[in-house]
ZAVEXRO-369054 format. One record per atom (N, C-alpha, C): atom name; residue in three letters; x negated, z, y. Coordinates in steps of 0.02 Angstrom, whole numbers, plus 50000, padded with zeros to 5 digits. Each point is the difference from the previous one (the first is absolute). Layout:
! residues N
{"CA","ala",{X,Z,Y}}
...
***
This chain:
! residues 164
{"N","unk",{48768,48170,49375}}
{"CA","unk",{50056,50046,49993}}
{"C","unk",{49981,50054,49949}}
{"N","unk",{50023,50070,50000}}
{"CA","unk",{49982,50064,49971}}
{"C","unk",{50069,49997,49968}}
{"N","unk",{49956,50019,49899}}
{"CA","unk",{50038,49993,49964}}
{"C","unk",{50046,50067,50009}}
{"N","unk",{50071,50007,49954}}
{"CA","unk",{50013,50069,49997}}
{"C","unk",{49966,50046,49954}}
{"N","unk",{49968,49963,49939}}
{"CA","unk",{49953,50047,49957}}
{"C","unk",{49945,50031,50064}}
{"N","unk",{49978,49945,50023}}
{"CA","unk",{49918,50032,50047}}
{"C","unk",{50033,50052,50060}}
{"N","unk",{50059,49986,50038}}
{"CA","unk",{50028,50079,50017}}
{"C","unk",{50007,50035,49994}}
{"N","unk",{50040,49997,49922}}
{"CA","unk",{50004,50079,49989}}
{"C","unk",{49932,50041,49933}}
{"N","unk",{49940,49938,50015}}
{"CA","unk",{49944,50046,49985}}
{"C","unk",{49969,50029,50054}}
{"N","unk",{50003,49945,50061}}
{"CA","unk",{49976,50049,50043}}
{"C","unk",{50011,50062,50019}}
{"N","unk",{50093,50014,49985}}
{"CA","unk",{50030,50051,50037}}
{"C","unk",{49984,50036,49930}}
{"N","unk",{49995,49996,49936}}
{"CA","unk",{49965,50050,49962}}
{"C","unk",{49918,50041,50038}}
{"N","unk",{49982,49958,50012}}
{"CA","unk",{49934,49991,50011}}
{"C","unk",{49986,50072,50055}}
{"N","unk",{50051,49970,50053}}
{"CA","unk",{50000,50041,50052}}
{"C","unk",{50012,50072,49970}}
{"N","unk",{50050,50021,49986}}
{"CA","unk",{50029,50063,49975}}
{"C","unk",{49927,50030,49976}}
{"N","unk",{49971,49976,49949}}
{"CA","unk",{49937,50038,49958}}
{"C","unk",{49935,50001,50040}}
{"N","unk",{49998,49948,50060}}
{"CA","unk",{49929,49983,50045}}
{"C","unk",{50002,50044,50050}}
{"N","unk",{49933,50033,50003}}
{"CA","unk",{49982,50008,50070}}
{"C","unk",{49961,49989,50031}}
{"N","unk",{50028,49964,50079}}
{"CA","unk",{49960,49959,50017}}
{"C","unk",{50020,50009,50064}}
{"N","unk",{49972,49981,50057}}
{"CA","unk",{50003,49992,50080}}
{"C","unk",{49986,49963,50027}}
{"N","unk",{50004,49941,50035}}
{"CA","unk",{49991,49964,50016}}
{"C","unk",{50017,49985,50103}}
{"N","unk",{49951,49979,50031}}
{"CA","unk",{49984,50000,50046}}
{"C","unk",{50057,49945,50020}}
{"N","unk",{50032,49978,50089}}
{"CA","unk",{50051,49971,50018}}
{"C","unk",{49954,49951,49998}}
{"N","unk",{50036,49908,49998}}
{"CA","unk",{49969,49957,49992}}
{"C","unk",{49968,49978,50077}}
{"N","unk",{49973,50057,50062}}
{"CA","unk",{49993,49995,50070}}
{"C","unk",{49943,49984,49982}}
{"N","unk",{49943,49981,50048}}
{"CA","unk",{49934,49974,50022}}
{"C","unk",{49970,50079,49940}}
{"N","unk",{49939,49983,49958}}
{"CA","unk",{49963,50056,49960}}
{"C","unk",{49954,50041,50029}}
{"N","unk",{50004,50062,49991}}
{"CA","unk",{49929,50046,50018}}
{"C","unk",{49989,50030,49954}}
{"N","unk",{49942,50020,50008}}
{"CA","unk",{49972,50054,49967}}
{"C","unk",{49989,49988,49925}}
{"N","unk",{49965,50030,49954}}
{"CA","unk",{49956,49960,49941}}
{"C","unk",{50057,50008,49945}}
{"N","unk",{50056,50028,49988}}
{"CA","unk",{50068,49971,49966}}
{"C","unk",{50046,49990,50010}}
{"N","unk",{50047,49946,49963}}
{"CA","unk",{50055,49984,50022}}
{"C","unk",{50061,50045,49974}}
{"N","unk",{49994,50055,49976}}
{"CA","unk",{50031,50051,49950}}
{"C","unk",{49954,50040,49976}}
{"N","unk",{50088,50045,49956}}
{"CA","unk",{49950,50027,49945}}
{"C","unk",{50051,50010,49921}}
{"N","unk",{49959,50001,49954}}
{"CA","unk",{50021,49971,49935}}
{"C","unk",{49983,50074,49949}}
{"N","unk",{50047,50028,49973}}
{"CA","unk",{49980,50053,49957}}
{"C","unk",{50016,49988,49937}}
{"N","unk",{49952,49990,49961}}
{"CA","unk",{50001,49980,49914}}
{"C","unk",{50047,50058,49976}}
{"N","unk",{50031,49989,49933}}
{"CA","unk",{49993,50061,49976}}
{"C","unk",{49954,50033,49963}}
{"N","unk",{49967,49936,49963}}
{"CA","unk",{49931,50027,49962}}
{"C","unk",{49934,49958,50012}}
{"N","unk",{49934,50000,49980}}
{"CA","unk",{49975,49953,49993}}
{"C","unk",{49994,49955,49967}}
{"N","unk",{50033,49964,49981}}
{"CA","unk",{50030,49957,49943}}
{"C","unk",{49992,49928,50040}}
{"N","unk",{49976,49967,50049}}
{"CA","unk",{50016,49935,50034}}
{"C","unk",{50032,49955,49950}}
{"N","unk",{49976,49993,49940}}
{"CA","unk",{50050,49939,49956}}
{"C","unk",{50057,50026,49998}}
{"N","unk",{50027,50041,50006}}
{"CA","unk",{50056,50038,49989}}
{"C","unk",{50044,49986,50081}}
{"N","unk",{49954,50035,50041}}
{"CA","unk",{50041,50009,50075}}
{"C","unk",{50000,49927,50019}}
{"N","unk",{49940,49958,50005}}
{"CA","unk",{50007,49930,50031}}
{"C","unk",{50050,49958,50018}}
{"N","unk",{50053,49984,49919}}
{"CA","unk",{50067,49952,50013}}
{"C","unk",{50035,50003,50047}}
{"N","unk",{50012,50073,50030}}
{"CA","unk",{50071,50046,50042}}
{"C","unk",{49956,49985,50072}}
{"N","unk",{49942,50039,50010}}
{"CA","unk",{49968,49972,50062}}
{"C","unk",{50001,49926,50021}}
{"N","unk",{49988,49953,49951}}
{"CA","unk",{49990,49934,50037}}
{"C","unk",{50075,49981,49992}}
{"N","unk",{50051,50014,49992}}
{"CA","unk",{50059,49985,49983}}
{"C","unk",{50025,50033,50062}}
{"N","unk",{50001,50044,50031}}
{"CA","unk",{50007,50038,50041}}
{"C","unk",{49979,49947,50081}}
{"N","unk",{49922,49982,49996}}
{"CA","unk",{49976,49972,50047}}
{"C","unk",{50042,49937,50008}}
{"N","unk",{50023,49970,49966}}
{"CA","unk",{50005,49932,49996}}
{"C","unk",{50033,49981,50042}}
{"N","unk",{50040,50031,50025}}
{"CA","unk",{50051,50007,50091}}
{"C","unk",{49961,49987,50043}}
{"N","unk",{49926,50025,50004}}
{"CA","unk",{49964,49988,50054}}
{"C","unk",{49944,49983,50006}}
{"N","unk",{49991,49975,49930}}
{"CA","unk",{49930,49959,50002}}
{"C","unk",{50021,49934,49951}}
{"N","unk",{50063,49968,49982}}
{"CA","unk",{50027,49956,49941}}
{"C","unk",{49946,50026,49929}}
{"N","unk",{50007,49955,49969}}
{"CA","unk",{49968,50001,49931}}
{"C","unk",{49931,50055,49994}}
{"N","unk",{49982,50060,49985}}
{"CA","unk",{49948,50004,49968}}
{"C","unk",{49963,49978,49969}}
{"N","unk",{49920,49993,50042}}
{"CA","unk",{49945,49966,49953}}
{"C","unk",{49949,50047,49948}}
{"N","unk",{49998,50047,50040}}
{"CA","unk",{49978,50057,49962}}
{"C","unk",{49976,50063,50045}}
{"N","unk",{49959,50051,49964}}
{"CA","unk",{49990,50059,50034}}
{"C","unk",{49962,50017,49973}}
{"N","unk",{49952,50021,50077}}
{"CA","unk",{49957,50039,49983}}
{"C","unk",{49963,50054,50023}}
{"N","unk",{49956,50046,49947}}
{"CA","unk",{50008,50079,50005}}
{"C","unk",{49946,50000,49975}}
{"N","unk",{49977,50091,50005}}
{"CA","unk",{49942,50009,50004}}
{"C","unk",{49983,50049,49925}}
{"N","unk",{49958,49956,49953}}
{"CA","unk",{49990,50018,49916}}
{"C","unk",{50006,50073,49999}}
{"N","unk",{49959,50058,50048}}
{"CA","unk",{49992,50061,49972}}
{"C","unk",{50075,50021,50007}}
{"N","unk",{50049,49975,50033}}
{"CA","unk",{50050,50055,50010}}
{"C","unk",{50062,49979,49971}}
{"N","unk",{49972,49954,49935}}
{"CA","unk",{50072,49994,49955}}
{"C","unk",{49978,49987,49927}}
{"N","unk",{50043,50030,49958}}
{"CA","unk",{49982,49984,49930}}
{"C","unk",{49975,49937,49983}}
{"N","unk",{49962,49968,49958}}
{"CA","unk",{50001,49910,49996}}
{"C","unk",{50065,50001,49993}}
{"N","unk",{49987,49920,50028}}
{"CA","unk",{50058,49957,50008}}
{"C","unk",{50002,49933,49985}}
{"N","unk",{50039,49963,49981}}
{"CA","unk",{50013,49944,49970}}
{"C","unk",{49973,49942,50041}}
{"N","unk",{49987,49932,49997}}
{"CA","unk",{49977,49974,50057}}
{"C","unk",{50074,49967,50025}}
{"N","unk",{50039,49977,49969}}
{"CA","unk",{50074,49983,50024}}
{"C","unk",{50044,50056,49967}}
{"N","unk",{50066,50000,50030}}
{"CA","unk",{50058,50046,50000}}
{"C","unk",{50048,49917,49995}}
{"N","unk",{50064,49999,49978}}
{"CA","unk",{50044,49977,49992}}
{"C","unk",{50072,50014,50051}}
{"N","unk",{50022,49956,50047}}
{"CA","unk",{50041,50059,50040}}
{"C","unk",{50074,49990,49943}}
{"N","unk",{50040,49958,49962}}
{"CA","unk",{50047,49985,49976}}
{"C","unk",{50030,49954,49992}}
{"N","unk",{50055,49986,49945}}
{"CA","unk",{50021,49916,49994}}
{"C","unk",{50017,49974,50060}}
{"N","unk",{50044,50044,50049}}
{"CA","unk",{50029,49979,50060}}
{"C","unk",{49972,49952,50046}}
{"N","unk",{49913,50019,49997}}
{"CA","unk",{49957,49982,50044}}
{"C","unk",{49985,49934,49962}}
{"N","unk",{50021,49957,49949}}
{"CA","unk",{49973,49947,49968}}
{"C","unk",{49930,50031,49956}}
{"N","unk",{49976,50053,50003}}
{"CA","unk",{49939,50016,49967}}
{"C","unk",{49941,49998,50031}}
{"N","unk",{50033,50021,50081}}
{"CA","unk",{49933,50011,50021}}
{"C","unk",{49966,50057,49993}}
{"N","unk",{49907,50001,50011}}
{"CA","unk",{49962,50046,49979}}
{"C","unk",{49966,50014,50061}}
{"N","unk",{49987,50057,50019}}
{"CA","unk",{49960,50022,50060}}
{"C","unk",{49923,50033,49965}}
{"N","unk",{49976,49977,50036}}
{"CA","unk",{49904,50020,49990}}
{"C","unk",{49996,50044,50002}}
{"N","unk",{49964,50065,49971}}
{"CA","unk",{49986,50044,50027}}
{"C","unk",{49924,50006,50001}}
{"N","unk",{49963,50015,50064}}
{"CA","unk",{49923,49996,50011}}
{"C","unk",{49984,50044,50023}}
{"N","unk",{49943,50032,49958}}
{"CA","unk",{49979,50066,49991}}
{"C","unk",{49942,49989,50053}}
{"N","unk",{49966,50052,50055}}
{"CA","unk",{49924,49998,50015}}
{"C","unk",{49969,50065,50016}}
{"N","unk",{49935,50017,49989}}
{"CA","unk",{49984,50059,49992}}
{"C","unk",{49982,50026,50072}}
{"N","unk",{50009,49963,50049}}
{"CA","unk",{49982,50022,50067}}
{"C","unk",{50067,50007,50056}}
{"N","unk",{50052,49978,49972}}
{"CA","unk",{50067,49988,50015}}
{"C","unk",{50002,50088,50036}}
{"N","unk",{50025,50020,50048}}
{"CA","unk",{50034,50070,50021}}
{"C","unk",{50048,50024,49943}}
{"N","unk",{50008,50063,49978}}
{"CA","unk",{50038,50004,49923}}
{"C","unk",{50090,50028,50029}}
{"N","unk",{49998,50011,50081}}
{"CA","unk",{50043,50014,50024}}
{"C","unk",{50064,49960,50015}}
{"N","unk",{49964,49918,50000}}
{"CA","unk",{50022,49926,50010}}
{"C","unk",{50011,49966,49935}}
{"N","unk",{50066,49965,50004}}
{"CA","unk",{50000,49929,49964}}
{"C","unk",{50037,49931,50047}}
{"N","unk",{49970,49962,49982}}
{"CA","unk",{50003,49930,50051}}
{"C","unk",{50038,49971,49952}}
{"N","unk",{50054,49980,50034}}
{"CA","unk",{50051,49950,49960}}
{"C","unk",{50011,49941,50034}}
{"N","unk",{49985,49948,49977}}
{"CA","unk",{49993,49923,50025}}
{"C","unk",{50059,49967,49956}}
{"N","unk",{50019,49934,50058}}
{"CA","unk",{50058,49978,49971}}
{"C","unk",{49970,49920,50013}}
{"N","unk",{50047,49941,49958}}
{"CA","unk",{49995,49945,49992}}
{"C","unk",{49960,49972,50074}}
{"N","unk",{50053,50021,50048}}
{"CA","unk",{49973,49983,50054}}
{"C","unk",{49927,50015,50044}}
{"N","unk",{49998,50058,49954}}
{"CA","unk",{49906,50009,50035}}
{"C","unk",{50009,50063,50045}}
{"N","unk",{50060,50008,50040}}
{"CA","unk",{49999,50070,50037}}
{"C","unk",{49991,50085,49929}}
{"N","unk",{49982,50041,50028}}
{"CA","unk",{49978,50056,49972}}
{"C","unk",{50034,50044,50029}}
{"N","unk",{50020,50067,49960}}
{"CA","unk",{50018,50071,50018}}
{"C","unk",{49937,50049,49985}}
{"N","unk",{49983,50038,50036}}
{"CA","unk",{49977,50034,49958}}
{"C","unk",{50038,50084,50028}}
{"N","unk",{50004,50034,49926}}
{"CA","unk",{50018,50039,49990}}
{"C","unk",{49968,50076,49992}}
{"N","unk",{50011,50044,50024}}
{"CA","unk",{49973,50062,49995}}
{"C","unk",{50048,50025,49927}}
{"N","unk",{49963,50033,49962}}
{"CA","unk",{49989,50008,49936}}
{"C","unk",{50030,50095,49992}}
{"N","unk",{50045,50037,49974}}
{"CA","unk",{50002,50063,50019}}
{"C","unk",{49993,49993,49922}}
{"N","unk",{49949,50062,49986}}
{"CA","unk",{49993,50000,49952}}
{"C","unk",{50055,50027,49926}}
{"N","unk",{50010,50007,49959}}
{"CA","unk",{50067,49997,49952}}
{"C","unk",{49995,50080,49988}}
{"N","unk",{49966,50027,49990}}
{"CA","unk",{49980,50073,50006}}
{"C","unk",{50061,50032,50042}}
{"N","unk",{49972,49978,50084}}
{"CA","unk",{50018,50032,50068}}
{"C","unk",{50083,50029,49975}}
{"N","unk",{50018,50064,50047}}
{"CA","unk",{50043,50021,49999}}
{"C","unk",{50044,49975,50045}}
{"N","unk",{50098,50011,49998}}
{"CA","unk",{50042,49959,50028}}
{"C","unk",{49991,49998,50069}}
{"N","unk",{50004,50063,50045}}
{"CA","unk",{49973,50001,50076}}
{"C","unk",{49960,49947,50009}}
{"N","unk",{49937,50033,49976}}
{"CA","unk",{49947,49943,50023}}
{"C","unk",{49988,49952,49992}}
{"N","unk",{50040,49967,49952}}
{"CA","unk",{49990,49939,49957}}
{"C","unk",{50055,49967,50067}}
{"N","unk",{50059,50011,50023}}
{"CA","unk",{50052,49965,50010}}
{"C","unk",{49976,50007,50089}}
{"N","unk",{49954,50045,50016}}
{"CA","unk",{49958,49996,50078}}
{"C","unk",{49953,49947,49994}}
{"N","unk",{49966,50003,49959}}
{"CA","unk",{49937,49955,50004}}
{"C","unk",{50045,49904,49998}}
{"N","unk",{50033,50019,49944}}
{"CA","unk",{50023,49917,50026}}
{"C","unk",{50048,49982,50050}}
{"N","unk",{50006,50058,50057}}
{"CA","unk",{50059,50006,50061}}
{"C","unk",{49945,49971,50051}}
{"N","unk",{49928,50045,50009}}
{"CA","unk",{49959,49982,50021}}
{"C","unk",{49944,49942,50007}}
{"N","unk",{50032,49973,49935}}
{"CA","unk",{49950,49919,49992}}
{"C","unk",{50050,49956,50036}}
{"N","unk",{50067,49998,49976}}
{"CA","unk",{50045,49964,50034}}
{"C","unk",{50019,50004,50070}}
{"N","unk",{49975,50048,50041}}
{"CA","unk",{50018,50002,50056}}
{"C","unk",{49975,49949,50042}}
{"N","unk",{50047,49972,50066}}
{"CA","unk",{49989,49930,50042}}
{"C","unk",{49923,50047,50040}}
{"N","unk",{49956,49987,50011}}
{"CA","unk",{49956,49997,50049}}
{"C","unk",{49929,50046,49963}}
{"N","unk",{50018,50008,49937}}
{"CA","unk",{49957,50046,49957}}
{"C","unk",{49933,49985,50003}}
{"N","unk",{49962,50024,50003}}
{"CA","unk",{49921,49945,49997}}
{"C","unk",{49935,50062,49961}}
{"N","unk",{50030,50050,49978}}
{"CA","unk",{49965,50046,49955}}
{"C","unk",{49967,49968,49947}}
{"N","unk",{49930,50007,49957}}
{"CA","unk",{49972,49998,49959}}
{"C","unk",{50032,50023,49945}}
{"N","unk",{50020,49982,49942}}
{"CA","unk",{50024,50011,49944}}
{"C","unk",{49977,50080,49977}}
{"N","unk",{49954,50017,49999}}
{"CA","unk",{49975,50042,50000}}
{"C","unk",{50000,50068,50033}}
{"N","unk",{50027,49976,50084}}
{"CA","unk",{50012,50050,50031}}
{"C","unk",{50092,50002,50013}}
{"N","unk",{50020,49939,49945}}
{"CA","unk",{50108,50024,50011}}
{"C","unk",{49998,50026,49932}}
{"N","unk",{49972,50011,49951}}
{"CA","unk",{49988,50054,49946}}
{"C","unk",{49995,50059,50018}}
{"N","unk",{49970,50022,50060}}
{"CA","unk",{49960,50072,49998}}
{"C","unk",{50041,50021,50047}}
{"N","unk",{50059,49943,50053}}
{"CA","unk",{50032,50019,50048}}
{"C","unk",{50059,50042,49942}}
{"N","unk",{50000,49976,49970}}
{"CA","unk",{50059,50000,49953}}
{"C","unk",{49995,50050,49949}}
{"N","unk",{49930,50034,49978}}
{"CA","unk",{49999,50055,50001}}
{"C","unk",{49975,49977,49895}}
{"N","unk",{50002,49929,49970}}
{"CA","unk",{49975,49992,49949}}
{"C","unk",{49915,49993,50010}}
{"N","unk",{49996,50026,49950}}
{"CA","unk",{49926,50026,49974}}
{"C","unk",{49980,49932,49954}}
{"N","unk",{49922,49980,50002}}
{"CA","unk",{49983,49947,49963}}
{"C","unk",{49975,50017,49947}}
{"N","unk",{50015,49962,49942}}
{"CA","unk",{49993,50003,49934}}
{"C","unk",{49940,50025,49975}}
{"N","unk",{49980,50045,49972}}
{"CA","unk",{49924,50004,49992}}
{"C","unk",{49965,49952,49948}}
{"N","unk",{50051,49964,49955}}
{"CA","unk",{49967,49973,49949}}
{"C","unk",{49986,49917,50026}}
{"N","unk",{50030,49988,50067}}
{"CA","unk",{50001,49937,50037}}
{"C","unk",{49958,50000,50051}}
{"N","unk",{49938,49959,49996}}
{"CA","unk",{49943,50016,50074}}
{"C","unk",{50031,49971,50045}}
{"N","unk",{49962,50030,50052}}
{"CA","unk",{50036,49981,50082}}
{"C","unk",{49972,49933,50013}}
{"N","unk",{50014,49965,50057}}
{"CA","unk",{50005,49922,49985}}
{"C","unk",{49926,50006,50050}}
{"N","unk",{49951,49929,49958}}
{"CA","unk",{49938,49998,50042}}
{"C","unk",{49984,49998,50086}}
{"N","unk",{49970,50029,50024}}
{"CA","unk",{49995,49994,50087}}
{"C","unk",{49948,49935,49991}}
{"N","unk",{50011,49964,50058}}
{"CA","unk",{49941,49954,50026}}
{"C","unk",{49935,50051,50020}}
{"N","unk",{49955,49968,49988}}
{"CA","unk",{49947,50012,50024}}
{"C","unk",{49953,49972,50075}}
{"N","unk",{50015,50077,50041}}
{"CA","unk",{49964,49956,50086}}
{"C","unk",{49930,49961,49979}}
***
């Protein structure tokens, strides 16, 4: 049962988050949404995101993102008393896409999220996560950024290609 404290953080949560999220139908395409920070701050943004998820993935186990495209970050975040004191992981990797963060829950299923960067302006910021969330989407993170008309960070490298 969902406390009334953990409601009405979520419904805080909501008001200040932005976020998109894909219908819970059969998945395509390489995200399940899209998630716009306000800053790069992940210890900061983390609590509200996995607090946010928790509808559709239960408990957050942690998240993870890609080192160049966020300030350091803590290795746990705290979500609140409400939650009994649970802590979500946060796992940094340097090959991670910097456009993506993967949010995993108790249960083992994953979101992953297209990333608009905190910069981006309101248009494009509020297209790009219209376009991650859309049912049948199957665009490259990379190319629902550029549909969307945000420009990539210059101080953030572009995420490694495989090699043929």
């Amino acid at each position: 049962m969902t406390s009334v404290p953990q409601v009405a953080q979520v419904a805080a949560d909501a008001a200040w988050l932005r976020l998109s999220l894909k219908s819970t139908a059969p998945v395509t395409g390489y995200v399940d949404g899209g998630w716009w920070p306000h800053s790069r701050d992940l210890g900061a943004e983390a609590s509200a995101l996995a607090r946010a998820v928790t509808l559709r993935l239960g408990p957050v186990r942690e998240i993870a993102y890609a080192l160049a495209a966020w300030n350091p970050a803590p290795r746990h975040v705290g979500l609140d008393t409400t939650t009994e004191g649970r802590r979500v992981r946060l796992v940094g990797f340097a090959s991670q896409d910097p456009s993506v963060v993967l949010v995993t829950g108790t249960s083992g299923r994953t979101l992953g999220l297209l990333v608009v960067p905190p910069e981006t302006t309101d248009p494009a910021g509020h297209d790009a996560m219209d376009r991650a969330a859309r049912a049948g989407n199957a665009e490259s993170p990379s190319a629902l950024l550029a549909a969307a008309g945000v420009r990539p960070d210059p101080r953030v490298p572009a995420p490694r290609r495989a090699r043929p």
